[in-house]
ZALO-100485 format. One record per atom (N, C-alpha, C): x, y, z. Coordinates in steps of 0.2 Angstrom, whole numbers, plus 5000, padded with zeros to 4 digits. Atoms other than C-alpha are relative to their C-alpha. Example, Ala and Ser with C-alpha at 12.3 -4.5 7.8 and 13.67 -1.06 7.14 Angstrom:
residues 2
500449945000/506249785039/500450065000/499649944999/506849955036/499650055003/
This chain:
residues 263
499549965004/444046245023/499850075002/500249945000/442946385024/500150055007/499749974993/443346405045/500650015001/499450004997/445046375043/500250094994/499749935004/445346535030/499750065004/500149934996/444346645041/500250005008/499450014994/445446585055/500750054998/499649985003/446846635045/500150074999/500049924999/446246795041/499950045006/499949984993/445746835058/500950005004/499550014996/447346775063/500850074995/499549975006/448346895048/499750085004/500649934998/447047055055/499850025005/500049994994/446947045071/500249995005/499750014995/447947095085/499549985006/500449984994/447147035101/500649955006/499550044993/448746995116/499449985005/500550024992/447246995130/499549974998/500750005003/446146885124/499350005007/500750004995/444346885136/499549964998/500450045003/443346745130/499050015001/500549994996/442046805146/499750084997/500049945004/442146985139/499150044997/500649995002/440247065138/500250024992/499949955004/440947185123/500549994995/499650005004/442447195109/500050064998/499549945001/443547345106/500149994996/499750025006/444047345090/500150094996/499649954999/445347495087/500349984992/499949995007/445947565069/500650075001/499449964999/447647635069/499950064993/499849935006/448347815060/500349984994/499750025005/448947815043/500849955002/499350014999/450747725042/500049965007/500350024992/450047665061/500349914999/500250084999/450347465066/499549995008/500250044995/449547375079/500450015008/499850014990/450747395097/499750035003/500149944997/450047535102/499349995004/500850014998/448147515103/500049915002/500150065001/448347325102/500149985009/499950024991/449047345123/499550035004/500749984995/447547415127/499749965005/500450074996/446847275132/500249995006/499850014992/447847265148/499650045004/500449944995/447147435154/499249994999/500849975000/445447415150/499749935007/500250054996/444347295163/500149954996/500350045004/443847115160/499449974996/500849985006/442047175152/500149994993/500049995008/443047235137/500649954998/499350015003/444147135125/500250034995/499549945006/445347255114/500349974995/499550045006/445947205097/500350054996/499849945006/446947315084/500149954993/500050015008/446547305064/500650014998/499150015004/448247245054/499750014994/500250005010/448047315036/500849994996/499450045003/449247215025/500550064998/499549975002/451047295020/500550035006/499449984993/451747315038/499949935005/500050074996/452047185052/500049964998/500050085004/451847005050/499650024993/500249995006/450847085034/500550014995/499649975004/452547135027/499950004993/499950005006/452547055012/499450004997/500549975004/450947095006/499750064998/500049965004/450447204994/499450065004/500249934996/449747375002/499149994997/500849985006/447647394997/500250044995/499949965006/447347484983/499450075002/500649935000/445647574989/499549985008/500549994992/444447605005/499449924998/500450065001/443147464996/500349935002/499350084996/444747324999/499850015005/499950014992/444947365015/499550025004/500850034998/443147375020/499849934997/500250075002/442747195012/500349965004/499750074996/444347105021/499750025007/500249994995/443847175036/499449975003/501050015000/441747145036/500249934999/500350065000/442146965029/500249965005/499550044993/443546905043/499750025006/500349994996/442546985056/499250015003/500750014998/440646945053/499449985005/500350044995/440346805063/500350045007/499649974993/441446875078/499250085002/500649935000/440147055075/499449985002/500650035000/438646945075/499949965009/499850044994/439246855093/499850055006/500149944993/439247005105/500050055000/500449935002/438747195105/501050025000/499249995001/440647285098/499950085000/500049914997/441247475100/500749994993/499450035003/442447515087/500350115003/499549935000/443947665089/500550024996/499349975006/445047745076/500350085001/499549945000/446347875076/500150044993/499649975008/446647995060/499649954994/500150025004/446447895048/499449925000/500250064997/445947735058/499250035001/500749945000/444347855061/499549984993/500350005005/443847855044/499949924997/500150084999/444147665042/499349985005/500550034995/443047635057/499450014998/500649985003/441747735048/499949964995/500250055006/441847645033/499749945000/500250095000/441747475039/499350015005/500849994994/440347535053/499350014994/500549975007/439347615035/499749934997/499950055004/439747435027/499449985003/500450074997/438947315041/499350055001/500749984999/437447435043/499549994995/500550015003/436847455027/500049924996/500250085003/437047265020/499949965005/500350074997/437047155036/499650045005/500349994996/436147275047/500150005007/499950004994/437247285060/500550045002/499849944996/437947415071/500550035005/499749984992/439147465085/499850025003/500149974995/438447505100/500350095002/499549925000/439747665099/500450014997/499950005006/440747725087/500750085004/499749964997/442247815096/500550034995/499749995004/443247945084/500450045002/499549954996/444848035087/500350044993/499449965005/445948165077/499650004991/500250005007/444548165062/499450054998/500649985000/443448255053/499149974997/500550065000/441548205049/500249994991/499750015009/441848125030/499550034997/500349945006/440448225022/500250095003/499849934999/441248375028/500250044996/499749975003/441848525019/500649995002/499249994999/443548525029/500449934997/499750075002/443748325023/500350014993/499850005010/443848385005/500850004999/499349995001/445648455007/500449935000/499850075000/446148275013/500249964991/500250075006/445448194996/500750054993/499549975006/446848304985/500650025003/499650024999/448248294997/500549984993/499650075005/449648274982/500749975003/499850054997/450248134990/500549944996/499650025005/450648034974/500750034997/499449985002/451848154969/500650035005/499649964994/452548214986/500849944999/499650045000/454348164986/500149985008/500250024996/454848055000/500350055009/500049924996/455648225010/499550035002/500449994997/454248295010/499449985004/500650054996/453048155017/500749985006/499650034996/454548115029/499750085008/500249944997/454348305035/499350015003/500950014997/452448285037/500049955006/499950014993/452848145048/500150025005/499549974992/453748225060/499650045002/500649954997/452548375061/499549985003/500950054999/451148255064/500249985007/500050024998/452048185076/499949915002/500350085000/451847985083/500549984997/499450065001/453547925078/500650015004/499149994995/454947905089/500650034996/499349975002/456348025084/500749954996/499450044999/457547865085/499949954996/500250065006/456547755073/500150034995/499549985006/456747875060/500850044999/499349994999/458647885063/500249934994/499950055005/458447725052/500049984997/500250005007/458547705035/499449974998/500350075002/457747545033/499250015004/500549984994/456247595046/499650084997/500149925005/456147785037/499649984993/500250025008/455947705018/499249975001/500750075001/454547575024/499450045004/500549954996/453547705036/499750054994/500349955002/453747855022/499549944996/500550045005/452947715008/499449975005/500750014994/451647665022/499650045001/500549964998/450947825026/499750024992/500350005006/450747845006/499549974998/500550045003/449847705003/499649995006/500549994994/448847735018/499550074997/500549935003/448147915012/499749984993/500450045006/448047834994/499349985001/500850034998/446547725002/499850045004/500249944997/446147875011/499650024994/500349975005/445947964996/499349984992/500550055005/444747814987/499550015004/500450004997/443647844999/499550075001/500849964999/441747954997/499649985005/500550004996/440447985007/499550045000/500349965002/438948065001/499550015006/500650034995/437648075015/499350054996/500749975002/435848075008/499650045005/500649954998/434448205011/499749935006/500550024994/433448155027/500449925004/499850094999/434547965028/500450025007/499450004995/435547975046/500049934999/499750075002/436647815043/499949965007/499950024995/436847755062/499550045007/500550004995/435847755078/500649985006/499750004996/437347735090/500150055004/499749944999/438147855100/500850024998/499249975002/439747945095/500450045004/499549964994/441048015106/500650044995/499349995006/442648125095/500450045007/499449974997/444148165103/500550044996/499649975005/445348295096/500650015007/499449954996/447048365101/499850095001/500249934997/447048545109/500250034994/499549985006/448348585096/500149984993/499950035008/447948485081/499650064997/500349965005/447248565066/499150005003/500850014997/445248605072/499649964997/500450055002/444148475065/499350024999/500750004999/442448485059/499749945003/500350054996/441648385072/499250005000/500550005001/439948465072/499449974994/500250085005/439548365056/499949955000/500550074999/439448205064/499550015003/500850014997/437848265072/499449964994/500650025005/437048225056/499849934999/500150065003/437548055054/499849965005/500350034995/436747985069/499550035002/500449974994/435147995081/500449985005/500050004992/436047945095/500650065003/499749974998/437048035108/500750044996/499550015002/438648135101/500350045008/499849964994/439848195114/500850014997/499349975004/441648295109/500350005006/499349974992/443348315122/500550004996/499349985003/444848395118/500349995006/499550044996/446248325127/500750064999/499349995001/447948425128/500849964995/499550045004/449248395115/499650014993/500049985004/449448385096/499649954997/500550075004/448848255082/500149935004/499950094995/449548105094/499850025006/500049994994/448948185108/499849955006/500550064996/448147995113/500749985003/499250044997/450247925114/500150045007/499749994993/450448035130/499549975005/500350054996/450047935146/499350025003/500649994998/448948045154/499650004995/500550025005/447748045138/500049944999/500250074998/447647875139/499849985003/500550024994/447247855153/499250034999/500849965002/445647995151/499649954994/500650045009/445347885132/499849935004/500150064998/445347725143/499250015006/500949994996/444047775158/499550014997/500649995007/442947855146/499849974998/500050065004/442947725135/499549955005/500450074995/442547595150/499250055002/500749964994/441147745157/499549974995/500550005003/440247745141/499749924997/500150094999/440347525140/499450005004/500550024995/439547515156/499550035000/500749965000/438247655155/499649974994/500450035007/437747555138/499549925003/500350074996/437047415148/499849954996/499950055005/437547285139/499849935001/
């Protein structure tokens, strides 16, 4: 019983089309607020046959439609850590987040360190700032609960990352604005205190920003690891990763920093 529900959950949580059974390594990609799975989940085509690419489904879109949104960053670090233990435990994994996906990836990375001890090899972060940061704070008061959905529709569009054509469509507009709400929500349940002298991780860190997004306090993740940190700014705004050439540059890289890990 108990394999077939974490099959289940695997199978509700994890996008992976490419699957790589021989795969030294596991990708494991956390989309932007209001984000699904197509985007990162195609990665997998581009990258070699070293890596296999998966994207994290968090319930209330896609096949998760009808389930009920989390409520807070502690939910969605639990479903994630339980349905992917054994898989973590299997073969050395790298995780990637966007925006919000970013701080998710952090979250669950903080999880499996401090209870089961276990780590990513690399911990790739885009379009974020470090979560004990000053500049994160503005994030955590965002008023988001009471934003009408004009003006979270208008934040979209600023932000970028949504095809012009998709919100031309009522039904597609309604379910994205309530998406990215209850996405910041568990955004906004989420602390991160970093103790005196504790650095949480020994990985190495890469962060990627847009040229044009808002600046980011990046040099704050220096603190939260000993291992290497490295920064690149890429051209373009908060989705600056959806234009092709950036992807392609987040894809080499990605693979440099696999293979230099001598896995």
């Amino acid at each position: 019983v108990l394999f077939s529900c974490v099959f289940l959950g695997m199978e509700k949580l994890i996008v992976c089309p490419y699957k790589r059974p021989n795969a030294l390594c596991r990708l494991f990609c956390f989309p932007w607020a209001g984000g699904g799975t197509s985007q990162l989940a195609q990665w997998g085509k581009l990258f070699s046959s070293s890596v296999e690419v998966s994207s994290v489904r968090l319930p209330g879109r896609e096949s998760r439609f009808k389930e009920p949104f989390a409520k807070d960053m502690t939910t969605v670090v639990n479903e994630i850590t339980s349905v992917l233990l054994k898989e973590l435990q299997e073969k050395p994994f790298a995780f990637f987040g966007h925006s919000f996906g970013s701080y998710i990836s952090f979250a669950v990375a903080l999880h499996l360190k401090e209870k089961y001890g276990l780590e990513p090899f690399h911990l790739f972060l885009s379009g974020a700032h470090a979560p004990h940061s000053e500049a994160f704070l503005p994030l955590k008061t965002l008023p988001i609960s009471d934003a009408k959905d004009e003006e979270l529709l208008k934040y979209i569009e600023v932000l970028g990352g949504t095809p012009a054509e998709l919100l031309q469509n009522e039904d597609i507009k309604k379910h994205l604005t309530l998406t990215v709400r209850e996405d910041v929500r568990v955004l906004q349940t989420f602390s991160f205190e970093k103790a005196e002298r504790n650095i949480p991780f020994t990985c190495d860190i890469t962060c990627f920003n847009g040229s044009e997004d808002t600046s980011h306090d990046l040099e704050a993740w220096h603190d939260l690891t000993s291992g290497d940190i490295s920064f690149y700014e890429l051209p373009g705004g908060h989705f600056y990763l959806l234009e092709p050439s950036n992807e392609t540059f987040l894809i080499k890289h990605i693979t440099k920093c696999i293979e230099n890990a001598g896995l």
